[in-house]
C-alpha positions as CSV (number, residue, x, y, z in Angstrom):
1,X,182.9,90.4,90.6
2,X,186.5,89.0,89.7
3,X,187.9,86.1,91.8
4,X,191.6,86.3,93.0
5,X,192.7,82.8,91.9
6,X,196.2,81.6,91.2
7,X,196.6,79.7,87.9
8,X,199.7,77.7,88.9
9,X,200.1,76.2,92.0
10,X,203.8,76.9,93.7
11,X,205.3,72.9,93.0
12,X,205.5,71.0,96.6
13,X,208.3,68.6,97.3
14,X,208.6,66.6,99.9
15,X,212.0,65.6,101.3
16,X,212.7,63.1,103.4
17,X,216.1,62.3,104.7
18,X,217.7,61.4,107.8
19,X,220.5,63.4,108.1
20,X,219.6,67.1,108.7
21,X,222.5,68.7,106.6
22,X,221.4,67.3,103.8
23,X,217.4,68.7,104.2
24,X,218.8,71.9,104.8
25,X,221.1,71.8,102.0
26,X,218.2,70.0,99.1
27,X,215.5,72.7,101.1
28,X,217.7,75.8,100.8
29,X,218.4,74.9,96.8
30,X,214.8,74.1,96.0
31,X,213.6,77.2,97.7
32,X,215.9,79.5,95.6
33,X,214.3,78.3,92.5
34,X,210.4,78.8,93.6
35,X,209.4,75.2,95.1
36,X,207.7,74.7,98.4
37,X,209.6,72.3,100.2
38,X,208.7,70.3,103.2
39,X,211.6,68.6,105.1
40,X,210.7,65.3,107.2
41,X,213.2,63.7,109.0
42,X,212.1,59.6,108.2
43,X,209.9,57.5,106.8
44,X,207.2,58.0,109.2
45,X,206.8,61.5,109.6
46,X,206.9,61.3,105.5
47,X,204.1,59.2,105.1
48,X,202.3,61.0,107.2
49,X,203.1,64.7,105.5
50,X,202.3,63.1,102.4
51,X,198.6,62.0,103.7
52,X,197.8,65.1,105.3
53,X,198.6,66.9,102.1
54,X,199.6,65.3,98.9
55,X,203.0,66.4,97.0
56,X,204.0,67.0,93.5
57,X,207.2,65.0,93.8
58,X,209.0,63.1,97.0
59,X,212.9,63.3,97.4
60,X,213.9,60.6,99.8
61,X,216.7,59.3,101.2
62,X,217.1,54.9,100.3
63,X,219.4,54.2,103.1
64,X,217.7,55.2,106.5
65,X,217.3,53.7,109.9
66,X,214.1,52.5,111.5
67,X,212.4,52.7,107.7
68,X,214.5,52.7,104.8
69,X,213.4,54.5,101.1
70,X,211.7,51.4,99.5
71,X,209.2,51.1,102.7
């Protein structure tokens, strides 16, 4: 019996930025060219998307209120 298995996973980014123009804007792109793309609106709701599953690469915004980029 064959399995159905994928060789390459789809790449996941997460994006986190507080200003929702620019997650739709970064989400439509990535999309377009094959990514999976999860948009967060800050810090917290990122680390917490990150835990529950683990990305490939983070896109976030330095310069955020409440917690900033480097937290």
């Amino acid at each position: 019996m064959r399995k159905n298995f994928q060789l390459h996973k789809t790449p996941d980014i997460l994006a986190i930025d507080d200003t929702p123009a620019n997650l739709q804007l970064l989400a439509g792109m990535l999309k377009e060219r094959g990514y999976r793309v999860r948009p967060v609106p800050n810090g917290k709701l990122g680390i917490q998307a990150a835990k529950k599953e683990i990305p490939d690469l983070v896109l976030l915004d330095i310069n955020m209120p409440g917690m900033n980029g480097y937290e």
